[in-house]
C-alpha positions in Angstrom: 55.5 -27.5 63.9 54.0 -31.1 63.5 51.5 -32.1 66.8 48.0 -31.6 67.1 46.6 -28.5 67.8 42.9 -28.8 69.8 40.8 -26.5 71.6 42.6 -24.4 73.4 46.0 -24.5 71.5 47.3 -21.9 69.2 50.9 -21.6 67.7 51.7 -23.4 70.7 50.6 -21.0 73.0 48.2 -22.4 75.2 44.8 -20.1 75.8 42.5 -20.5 79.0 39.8 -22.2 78.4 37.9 -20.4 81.2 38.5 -17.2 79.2 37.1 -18.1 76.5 33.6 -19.1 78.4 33.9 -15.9 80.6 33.4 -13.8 77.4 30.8 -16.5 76.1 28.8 -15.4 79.2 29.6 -11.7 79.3 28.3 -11.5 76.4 24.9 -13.2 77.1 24.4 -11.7 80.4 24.4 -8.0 78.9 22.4 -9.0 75.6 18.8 -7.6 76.0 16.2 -10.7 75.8 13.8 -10.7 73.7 11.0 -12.2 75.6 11.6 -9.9 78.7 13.3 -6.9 77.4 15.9 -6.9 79.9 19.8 -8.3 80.1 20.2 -11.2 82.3 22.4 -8.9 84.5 19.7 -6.5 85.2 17.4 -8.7 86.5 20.3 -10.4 88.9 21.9 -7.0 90.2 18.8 -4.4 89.6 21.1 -1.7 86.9 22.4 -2.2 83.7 26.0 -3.4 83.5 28.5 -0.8 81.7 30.7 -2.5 79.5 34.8 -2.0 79.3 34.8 -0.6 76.0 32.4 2.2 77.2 34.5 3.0 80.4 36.6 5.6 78.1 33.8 7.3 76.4 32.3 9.9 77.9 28.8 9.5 78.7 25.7 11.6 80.6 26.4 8.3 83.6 30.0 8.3 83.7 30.1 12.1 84.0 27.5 12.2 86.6 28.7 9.2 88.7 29.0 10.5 91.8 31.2 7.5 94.1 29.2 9.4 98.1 25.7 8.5 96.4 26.9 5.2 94.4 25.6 2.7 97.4 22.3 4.7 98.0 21.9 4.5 94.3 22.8 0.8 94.3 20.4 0.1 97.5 17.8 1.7 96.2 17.9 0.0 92.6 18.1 -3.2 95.0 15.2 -2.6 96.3 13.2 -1.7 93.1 14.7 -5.1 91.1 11.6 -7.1 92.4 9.3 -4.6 90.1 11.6 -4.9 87.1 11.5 -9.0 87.7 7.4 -8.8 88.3 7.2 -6.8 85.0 9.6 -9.4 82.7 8.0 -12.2 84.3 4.3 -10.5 82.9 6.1 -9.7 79.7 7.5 -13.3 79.1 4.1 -14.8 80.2 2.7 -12.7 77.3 5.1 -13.5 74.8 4.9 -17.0 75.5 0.5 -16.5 74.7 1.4 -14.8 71.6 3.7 -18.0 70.2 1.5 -20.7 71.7 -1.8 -18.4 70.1 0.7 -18.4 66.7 1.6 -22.1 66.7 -1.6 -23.2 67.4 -2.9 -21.1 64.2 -0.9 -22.9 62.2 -2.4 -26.7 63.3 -4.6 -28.1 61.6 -7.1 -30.1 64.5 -7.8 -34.0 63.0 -10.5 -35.9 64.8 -11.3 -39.6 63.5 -14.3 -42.0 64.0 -14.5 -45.2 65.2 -14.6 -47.5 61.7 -12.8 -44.9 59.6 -10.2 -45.6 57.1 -6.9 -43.9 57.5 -3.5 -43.9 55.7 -0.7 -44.1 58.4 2.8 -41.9 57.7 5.5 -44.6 56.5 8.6 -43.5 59.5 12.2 -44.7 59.2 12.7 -47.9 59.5 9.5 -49.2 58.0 10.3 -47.1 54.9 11.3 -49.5 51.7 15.5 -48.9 51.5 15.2 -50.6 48.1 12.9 -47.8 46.6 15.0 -44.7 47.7 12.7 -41.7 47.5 10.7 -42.7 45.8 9.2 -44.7 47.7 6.2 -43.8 49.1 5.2 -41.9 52.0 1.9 -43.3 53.3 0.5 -46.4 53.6 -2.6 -48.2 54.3 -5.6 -48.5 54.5 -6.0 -49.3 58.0 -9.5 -49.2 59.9 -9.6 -47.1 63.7 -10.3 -49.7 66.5 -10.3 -47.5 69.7 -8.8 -44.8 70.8 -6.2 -44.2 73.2 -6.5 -40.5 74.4 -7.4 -37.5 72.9 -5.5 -37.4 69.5 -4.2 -41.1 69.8 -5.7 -43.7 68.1 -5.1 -48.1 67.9 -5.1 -48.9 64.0 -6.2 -52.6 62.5 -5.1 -53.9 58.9 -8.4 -54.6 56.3 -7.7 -58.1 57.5 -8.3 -57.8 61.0 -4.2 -57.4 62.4 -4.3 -55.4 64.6 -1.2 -52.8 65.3 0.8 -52.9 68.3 1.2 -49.6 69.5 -1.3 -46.5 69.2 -1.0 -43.7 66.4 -0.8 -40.0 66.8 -3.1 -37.7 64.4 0.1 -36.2 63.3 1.2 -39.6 61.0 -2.8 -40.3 60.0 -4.8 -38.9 57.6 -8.0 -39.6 56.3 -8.3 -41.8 53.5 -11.3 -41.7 51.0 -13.1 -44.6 49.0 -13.9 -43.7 45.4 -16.5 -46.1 43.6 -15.8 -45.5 39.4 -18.2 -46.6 37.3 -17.6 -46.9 33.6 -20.4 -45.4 31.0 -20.3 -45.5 26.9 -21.7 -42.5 25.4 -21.2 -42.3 21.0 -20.0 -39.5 19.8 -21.0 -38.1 16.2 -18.4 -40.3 14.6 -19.3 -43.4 15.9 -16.1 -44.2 18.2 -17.2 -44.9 21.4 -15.9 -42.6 24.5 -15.5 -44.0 28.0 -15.8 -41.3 30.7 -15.8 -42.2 34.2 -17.4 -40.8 37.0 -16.8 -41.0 40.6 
């Protein structure tokens, strides 16, 4: 019993491995899209595919199948499959206006200024192995040069180093100044309270 059993081997019986796809794309070519609302097959051959296991149940098609009238039947389906592409090619248009219209709900739009301050997203190789996790996950401040295109934009350190390559508004966010000053007010039992104010 000892030897290695791979893809296609079972009990040392070897299995087809063109079977095995053939059923991987049965499968998909009678499953209803959801984009379109058709199967694969109907929009290749113009009618909807009748699966083995139905063959022996009796149905309002299989009763009514009449073998003289099959090709007219067939032709004229043929003929009529152009309308049925036309109509899931409008319906997969429209679903792909109601994702885009979704995803784009969900984006938040970031425009920056010449001269701002951002904090740039710390990505994989610049992230600090030593600290783990915790490390952390933004870093900067870095000042806006130029900009690229629409969304891209060249960063320079405080210092004046530039940055080799330009940054998308995805890894840079805004980042704010706070000046803190520091006042002494007494409170009724003469210990002084420092509050801080931004």
């Amino acid at each position: 019993m000892g030897g290695s059993r791979g893809f296609g081997h079972y009990h040392g019986e070897e299995y087809p491995k063109f079977r095995i796809e053939e059923h991987h794309l049965q499968a998909y070519r009678k499953t209803t899209k959801t984009p379109i609302r058709e199967t694969p097959f109907q929009l290749a051959y113009g009618s909807e595919v009748v699966i083995p296991a139905k063959v022996g149940l009796m149905s309002y098609r299989l009763e009514n199948h009449d073998e003289s009238k099959n090709d007219e039947a067939m032709c004229l389906q043929l003929n009529l499959v152009d309308e049925v592409r036309a109509t899931a090619e409008q319906r997969f248009a429209r679903y792909q206006n109601l994702m885009a219209k979704y995803y784009n709900s969900k984006v938040r739009h970031r425009d920056f200024q010449l001269g701002d301050l951002v904090l740039k997203k710390v990505i994989g190789t610049a992230n600090d192995v030593s600290q783990g996790k915790l490390g952390p996950n933004w870093e900067g401040p870095y000042k806006i040069t130029s900009w690229h295109r629409k969304g891209t934009y060249y960063l320079e350190t405080l210092e004046g180093q530039k940055l080799h390559h330009p940054w998308n508004t995805e890894h840079l966010k805004k980042y704010y100044q706070y000046t803190v000053t520091k006042t002494t007010i007494t409170s009724h039992s003469s210990i002084p309270v420092y509050y801080f104010f931004s």
